[in-house]
C-alpha positions in Angstrom: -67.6 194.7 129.9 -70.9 195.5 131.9 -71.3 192.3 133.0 -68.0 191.6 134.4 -68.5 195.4 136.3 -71.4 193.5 137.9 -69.8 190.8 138.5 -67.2 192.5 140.7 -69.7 194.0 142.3 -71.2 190.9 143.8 -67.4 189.9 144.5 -66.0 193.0 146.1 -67.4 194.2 149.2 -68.1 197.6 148.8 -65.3 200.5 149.6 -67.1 202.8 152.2 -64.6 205.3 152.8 -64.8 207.3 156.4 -68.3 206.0 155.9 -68.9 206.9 159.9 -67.3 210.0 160.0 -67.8 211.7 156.5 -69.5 215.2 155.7 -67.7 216.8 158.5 -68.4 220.6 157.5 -67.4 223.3 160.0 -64.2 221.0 160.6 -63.8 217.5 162.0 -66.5 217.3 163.8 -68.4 214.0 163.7 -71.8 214.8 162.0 -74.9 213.0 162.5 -75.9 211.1 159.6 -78.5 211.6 157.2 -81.4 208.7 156.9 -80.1 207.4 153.5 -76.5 207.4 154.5 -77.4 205.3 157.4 -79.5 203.1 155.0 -76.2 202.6 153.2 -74.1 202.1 156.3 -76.9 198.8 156.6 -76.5 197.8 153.6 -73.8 197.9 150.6 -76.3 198.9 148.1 -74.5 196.7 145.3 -74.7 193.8 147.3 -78.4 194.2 146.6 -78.5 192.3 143.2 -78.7 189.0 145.1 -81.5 189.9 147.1 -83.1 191.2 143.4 -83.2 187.7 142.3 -84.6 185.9 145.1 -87.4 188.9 145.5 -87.9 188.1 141.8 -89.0 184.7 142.9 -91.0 185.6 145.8 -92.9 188.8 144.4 -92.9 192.6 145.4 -94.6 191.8 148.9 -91.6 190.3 150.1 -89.2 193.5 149.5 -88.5 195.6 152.8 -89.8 198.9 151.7 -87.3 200.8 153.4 -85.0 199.2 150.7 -86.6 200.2 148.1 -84.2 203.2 147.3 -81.3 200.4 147.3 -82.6 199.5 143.9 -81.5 202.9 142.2 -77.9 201.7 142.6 -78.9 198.6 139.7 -81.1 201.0 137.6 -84.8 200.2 138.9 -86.4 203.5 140.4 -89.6 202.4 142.4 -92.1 205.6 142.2 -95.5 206.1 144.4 -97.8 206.7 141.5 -97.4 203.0 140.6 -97.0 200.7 143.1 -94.9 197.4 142.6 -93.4 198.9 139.5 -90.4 200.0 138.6 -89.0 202.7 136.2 -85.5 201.4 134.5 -83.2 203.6 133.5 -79.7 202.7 131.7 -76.1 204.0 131.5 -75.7 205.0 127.5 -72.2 206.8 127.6 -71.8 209.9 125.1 -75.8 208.9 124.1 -74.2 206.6 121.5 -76.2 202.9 120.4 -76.1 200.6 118.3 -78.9 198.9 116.7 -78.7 196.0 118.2 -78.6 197.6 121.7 -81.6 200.0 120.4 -83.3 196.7 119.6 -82.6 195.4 122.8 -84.2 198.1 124.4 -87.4 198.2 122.7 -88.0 194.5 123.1 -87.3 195.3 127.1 -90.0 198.3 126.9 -92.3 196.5 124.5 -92.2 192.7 126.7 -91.9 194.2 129.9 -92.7 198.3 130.1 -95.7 198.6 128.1 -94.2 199.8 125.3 -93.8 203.5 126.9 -90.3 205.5 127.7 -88.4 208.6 127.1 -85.4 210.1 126.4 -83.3 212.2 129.1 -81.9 215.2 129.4 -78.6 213.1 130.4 -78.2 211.1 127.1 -80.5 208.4 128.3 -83.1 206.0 127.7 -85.9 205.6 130.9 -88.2 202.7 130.5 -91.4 202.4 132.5 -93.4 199.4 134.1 -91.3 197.3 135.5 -91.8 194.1 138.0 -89.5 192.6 139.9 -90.2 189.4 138.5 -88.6 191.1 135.2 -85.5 192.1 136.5 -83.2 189.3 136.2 -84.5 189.0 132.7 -83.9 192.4 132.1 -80.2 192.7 133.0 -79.3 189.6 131.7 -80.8 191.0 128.1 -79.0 194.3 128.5 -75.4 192.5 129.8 -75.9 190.5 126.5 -75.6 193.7 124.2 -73.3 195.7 126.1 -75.6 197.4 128.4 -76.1 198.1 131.8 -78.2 200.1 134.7 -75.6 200.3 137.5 -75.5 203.0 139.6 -77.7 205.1 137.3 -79.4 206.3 140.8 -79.5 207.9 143.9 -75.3 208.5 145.3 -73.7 207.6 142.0 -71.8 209.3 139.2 -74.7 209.9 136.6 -74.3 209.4 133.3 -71.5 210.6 131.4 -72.2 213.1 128.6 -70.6 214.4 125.7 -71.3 216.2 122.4 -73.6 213.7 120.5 -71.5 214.5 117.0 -68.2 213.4 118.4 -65.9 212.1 115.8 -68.1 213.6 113.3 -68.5 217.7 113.1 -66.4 220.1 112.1 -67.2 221.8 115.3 -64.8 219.8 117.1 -61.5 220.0 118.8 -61.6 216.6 120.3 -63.1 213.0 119.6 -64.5 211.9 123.1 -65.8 208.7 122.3 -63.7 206.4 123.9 -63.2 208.8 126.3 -66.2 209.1 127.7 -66.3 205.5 128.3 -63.2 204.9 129.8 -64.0 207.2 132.1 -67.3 206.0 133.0 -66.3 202.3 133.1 -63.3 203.7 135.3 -65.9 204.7 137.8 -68.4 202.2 138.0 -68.1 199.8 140.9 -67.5 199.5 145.0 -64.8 202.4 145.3 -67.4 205.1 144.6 -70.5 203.3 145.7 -70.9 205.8 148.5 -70.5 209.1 147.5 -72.8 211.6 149.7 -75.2 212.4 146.7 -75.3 212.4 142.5 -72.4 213.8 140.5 -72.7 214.6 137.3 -70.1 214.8 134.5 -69.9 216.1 130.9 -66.9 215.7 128.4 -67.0 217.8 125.4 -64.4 218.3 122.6 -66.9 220.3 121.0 -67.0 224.1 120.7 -70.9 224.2 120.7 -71.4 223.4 124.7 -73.9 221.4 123.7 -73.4 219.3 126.9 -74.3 222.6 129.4 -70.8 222.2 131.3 -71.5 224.6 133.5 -74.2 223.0 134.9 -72.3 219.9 136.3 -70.5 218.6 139.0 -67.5 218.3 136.3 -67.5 219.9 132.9 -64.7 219.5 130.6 -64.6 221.8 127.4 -62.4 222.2 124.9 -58.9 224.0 125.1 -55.6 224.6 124.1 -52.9 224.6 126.7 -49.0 224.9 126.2 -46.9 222.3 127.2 -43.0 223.2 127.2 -42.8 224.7 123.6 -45.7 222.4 122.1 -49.7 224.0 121.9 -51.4 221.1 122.4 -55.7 220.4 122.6 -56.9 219.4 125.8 -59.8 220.5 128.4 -60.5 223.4 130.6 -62.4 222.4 133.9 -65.4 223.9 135.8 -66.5 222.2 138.8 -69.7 222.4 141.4 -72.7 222.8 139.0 -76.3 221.6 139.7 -79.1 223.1 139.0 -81.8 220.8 141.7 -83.1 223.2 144.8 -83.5 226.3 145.6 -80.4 227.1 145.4 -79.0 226.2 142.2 -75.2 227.0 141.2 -73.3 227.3 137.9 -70.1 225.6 138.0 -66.8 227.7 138.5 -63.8 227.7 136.9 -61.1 225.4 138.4 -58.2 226.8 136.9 -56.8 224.2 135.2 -56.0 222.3 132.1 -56.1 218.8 131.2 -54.7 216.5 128.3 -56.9 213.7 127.2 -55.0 211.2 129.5 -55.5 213.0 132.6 -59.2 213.3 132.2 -60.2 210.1 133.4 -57.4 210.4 136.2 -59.1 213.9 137.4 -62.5 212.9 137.8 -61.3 210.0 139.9 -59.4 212.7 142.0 -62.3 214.6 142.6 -64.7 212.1 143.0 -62.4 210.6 146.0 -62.4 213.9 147.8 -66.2 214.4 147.3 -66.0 210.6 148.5 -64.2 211.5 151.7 -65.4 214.7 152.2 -68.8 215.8 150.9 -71.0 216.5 153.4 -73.5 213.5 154.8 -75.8 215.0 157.8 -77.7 217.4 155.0 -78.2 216.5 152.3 -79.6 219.4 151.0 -76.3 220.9 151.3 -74.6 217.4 150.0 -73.7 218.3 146.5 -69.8 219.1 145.4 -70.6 222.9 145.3 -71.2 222.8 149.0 -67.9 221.9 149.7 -65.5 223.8 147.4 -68.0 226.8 148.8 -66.6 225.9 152.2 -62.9 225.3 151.2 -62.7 228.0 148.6 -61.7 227.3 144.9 -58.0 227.3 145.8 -57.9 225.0 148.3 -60.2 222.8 146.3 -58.0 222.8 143.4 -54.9 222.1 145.6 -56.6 219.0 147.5 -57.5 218.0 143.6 -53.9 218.1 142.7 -52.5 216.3 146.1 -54.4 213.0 145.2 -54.3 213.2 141.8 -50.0 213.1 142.4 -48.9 216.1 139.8 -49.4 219.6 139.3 -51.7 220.7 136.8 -51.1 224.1 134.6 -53.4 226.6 134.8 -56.7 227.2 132.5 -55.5 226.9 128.3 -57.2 229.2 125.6 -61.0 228.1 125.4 -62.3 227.1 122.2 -65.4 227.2 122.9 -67.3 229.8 120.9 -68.5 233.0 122.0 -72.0 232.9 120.6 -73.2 229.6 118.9 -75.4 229.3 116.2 -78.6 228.1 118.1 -79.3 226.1 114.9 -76.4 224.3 114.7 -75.6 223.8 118.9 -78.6 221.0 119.3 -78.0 219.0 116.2 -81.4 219.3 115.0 -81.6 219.0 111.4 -79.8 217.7 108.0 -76.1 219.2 108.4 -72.9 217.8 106.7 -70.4 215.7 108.5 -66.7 216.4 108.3 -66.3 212.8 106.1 -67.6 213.5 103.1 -70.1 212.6 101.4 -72.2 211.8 104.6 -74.5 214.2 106.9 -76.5 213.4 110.1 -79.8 213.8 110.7 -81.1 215.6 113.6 -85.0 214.6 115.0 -87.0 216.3 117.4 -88.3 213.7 119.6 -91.7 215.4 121.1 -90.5 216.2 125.0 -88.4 212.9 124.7 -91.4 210.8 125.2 -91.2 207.5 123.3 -92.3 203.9 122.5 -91.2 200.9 121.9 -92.6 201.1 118.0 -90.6 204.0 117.4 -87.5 202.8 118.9 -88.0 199.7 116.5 -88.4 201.7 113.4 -85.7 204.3 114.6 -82.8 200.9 114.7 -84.3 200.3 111.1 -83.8 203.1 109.7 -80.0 203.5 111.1 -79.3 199.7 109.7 -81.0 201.1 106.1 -79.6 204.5 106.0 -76.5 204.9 108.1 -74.3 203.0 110.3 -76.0 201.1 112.6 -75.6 203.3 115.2 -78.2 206.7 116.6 -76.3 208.9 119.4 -79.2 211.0 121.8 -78.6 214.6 122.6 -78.7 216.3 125.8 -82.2 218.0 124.7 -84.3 214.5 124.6 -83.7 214.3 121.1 -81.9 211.7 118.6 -79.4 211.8 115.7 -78.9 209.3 113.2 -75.2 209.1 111.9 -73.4 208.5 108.1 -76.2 208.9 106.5 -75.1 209.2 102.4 -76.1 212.5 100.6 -77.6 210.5 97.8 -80.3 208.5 100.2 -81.1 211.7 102.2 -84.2 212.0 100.5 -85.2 208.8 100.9 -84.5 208.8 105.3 -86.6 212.3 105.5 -89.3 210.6 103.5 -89.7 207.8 106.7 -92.9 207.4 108.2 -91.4 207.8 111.9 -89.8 211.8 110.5 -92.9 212.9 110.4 -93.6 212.0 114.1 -89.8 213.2 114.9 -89.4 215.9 112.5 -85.9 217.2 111.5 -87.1 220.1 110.8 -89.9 221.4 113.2 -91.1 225.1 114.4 -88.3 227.2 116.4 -91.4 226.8 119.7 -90.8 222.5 119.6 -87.5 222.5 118.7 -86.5 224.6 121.8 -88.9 222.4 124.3 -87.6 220.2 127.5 -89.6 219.0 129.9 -88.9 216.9 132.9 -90.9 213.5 133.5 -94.0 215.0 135.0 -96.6 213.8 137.5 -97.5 210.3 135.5 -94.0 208.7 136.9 -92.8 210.9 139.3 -93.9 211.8 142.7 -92.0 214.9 143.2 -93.6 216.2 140.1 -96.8 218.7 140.7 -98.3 218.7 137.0 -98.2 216.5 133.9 -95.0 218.9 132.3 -95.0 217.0 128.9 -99.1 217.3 128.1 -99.1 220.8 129.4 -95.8 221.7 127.6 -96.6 220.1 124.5 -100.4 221.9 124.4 -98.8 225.3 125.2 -96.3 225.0 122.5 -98.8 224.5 120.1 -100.7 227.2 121.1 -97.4 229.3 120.7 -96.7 227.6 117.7 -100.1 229.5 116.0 -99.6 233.0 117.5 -95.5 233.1 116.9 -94.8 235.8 113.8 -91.6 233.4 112.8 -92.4 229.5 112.6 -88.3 228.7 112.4 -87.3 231.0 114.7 -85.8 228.9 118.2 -87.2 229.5 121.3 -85.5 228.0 124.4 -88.3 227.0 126.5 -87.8 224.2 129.3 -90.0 222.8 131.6 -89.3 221.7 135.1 -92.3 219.4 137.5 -90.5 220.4 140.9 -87.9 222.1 142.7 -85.0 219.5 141.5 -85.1 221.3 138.0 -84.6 217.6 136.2 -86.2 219.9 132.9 -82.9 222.9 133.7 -85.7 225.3 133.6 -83.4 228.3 135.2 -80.5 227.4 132.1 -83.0 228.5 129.2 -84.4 231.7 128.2 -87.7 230.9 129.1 -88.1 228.4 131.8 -91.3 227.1 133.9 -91.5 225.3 137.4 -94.7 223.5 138.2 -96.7 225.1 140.9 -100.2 224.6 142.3 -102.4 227.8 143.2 -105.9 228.1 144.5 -108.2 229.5 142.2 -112.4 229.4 142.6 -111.7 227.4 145.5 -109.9 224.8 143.7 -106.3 223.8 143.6 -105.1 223.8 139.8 -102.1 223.5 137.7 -99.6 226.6 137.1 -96.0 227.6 136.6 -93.9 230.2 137.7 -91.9 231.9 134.9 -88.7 232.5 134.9 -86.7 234.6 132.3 -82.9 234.9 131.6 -81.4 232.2 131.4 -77.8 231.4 129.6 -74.6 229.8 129.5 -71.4 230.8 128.3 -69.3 233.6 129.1 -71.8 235.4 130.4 -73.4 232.8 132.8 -76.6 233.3 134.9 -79.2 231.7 136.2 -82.8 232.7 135.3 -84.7 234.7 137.7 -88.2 234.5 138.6 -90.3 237.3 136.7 -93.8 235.6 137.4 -95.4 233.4 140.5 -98.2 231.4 140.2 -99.6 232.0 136.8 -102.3 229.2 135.7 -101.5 227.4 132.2 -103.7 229.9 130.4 -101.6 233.1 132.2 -98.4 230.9 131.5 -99.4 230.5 127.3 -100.3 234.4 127.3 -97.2 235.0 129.6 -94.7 233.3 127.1 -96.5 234.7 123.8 -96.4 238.2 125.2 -92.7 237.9 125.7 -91.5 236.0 123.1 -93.0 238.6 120.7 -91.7 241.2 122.4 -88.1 240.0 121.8 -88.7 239.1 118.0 -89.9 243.0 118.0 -86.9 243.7 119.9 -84.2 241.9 117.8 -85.8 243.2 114.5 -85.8 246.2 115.7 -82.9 248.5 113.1 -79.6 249.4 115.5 -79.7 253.5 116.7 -77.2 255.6 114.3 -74.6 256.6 116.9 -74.9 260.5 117.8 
């Protein structure tokens, strides 16, 4: 299927709707165009895989550097700290692999990326080192096993995301396995080539949020709506979340439910008005919450129902719950699956940094213990599937669990972190060495080993670690001390999703890593005082 995708895309010049006259905020105005929209208007960035393979033959020189942010739309992100390489990064819809694919993958890190990756916050596997003298190789390789890296980058729908248990926990309202697929697969291609910046989407049937809806572009939970005299399960819908800037939004509700077969319909509808009308002069101000802040929600929600050609019924009865168990919502551990006689088993993959040795042994022990197949969460982390009760023992007695442990301290379990300095430029510290060194210091002075604590870690402004989602976040920040610039954080505090939705605020600026590990100790201490603290008899 990815390979014919690709095909068409060599086939089909690309669809560049009002590509001239787009982003016209403040009314019709014609807008002047941003630099990267007038890069596109150049160039169809899918048209780009030819010129791939003939730079493959003549070497990185001979690549224009102004096209270098072309390759995102094929997968290859070309970063400053190392020149004439390449970072790779695939589609994996839902997070769910097989093996093979896993296998795949490891041979392309081990024989072309040095053997070093990670795992995203998005479901996804990010490989590191690459030439363009690899490339053909490499997308041939991942064609051949079902994979692909198109328009993983830059103006493209992102990867789509859903609860890494689907099909398998009794958490869930709604299997979105092939859903998620569809709905990707529906997308790829020329028609939304050109959209004015990223999009992202999450599907979720299940009642844990584990896919942070709120902080896409789309976010589908589950739901009940009534249709005639029949309760049937479907999705709510918030729109406009994203969480880069500084000026991050949660999505809002759009007031509406969806079936299963509309899903893939509705994200087409509003990806063609983001298409047609997002803005293109800023793009600061380019994301899908810019404009359904300029239209208003119910404006937006009627434009949504003009192109997608019926009316849909207002918002059904959320099943989401109210307060999830924080052990159970990021799969982490040994928990039963709803067939019986199986469970999954949940590993903590340290700040989602990987290599190719591990992804080897990680496809061996799926073929020996479960079903061929691992599914990666939304927290950098990795499940593996059908595991039977009786050879449970066995899989947690693997070498590679006690690198990725199943059941680590409440501090690691609850750590993101964002790529950091090593691979990308807009990063201001190394966020997985500092994170990981701090959480080990925390991990000595904490009172409770088990207890979770949210902390993630964002490099830069573009909050790629959803620092300002978690209860504890950090943003990378440089501060002059003794005459010297050094590594620091500021703290923020706060944040949640749910019902009661907010954003973290900023409680501390500029602390260096040693404030920052005193900084977090003191507070996190303070709330395990606070919640064992005995309720107040009422008067």
């Amino acid at each position: 299927m990815k390979a014919s995708v690709s095909e068409n895309a060599l086939e089909t010049p690309a669809k560049r709707p009002q590509a001239h006259s787009s982003g016209m905020a403040n009314g019709n105005k014609k807008a002047k165009l941003n630099k990267v929209e007038l890069l596109k208007l150049k160039k169809s960035p899918l048209s780009l895989i030819h010129d791939i393979y003939r730079w493959a033959d003549e070497g990185f020189d001979s690549i224009p550097p102004e096209y270098y942010d072309l390759f995102k739309w094929h997968g290859f992100f070309h970063r400053k700290q190392t020149p004439g390489y390449f970072m790779l990064r695939m589609r994996i819809s839902n997070g769910i692999l097989n093996s093979s694919q896993l296998r795949a993958v490891a041979e392309i890190s081990r024989d072309y990326g040095r053997g070093v990756g990670d795992f995203t916050t998005r479901q996804n596997i990010q490989l590191r080192w690459i030439t363009i003298e690899k490339m053909p190789a490499i997308i041939e390789k991942l064609q051949a096993v079902g994979l692909g890296s198109e328009q993983t980058g830059m103006d493209n729908f992102r990867n789509v995301t859903g609860c890494p248990l689907t099909g398998l926990t009794r958490h869930e309202l709604l299997d979105t396995r092939q859903l998620t697929a569809a709905t990707a697969l529906s997308l790829l291609g020329p028609e939304f080539e050109n959209i004015p910046r990223k999009f992202n989407i999450s599907i979720n049937g299940c009642r844990l949020d584990c896919t942070h809806a709120q902080s896409n572009d789309i976010g589908l939970t589950p739901a009940t709506g009534r249709i005639g005299t029949r309760t049937v399960p479907g999705f709510n819908v918030v729109v406009g979340g994203h969480m880069g800037s500084r000026n991050p939004h949660l999505a809002v509700p759009l007031d509406a439910f969806v079936r299963t077969s509309q899903v893939t319909p509705l994200c087409r509808a509003i990806l063609t008005l983001f298409r047609d009308n997002g803005n293109r002069s800023s793009r600061g101000k380019a994301r899908l919450w810019y404009l359904i802040d300029e239209w208003g929600i119910d404006r937006f929600r009627d434009e949504v129902t003009k192109v997608l050609g019926e009316k849909l019924p207002s918002a059904g009865a959320c099943k989401l719950y109210r307060d999830p168990d924080p052990l159970e919502q990021d799969h982490v551990g040994v928990h039963p699956q709803i067939q019986d006689g199986l469970s999954y088993v949940g590993m903590v993959v340290p700040t989602g940094r990987i290599t190719a040795e591990q992804l080897f042994a990680l496809a061996e022990l799926a073929d020996e213990y479960g079903s061929r197949e691992v599914r990666l969460t939304n927290d950098q982390n990795v499940v593996i599937p059908n595991v039977t009760d009786r050879r449970l023992d066995e899989l947690l007695a693997e070498p590679l669990l006690k690198e990725w442990s199943p059941s680590p301290s409440g501090v690691m379990r609850g750590l993101v972190t964002c790529t950091g300095i090593d691979h990308c430029h807009f990063a201001l510290n190394d966020t997985k060495g500092i994170s990981l060194e701090i959480a080990r210091k925390l991990e000595k002075r904490l009172p409770d080993r088990d207890k979770v604590v949210r902390l993630n870690v964002s490099g830069c402004v573009h909050a790629c670690g959803r620092h300002r989602l978690s209860e504890i976040g950090l943003e990378a920040t440089r501060l002059r001390q003794g005459g010297q610039v050094i590594d620091g954080f500021n703290i923020y505090e706060g944040g949640c999703l749910g019902e009661d939705a907010r954003l973290g605020v900023e409680v501390h600026r500029k602390a260096t890593i040693d404030e920052t590990t005193e900084l977090l100790a003191d507070a996190i201490a303070s709330r395990y005082r606070s919640d064992a603290a005995p309720a107040a008899d009422p008067a």
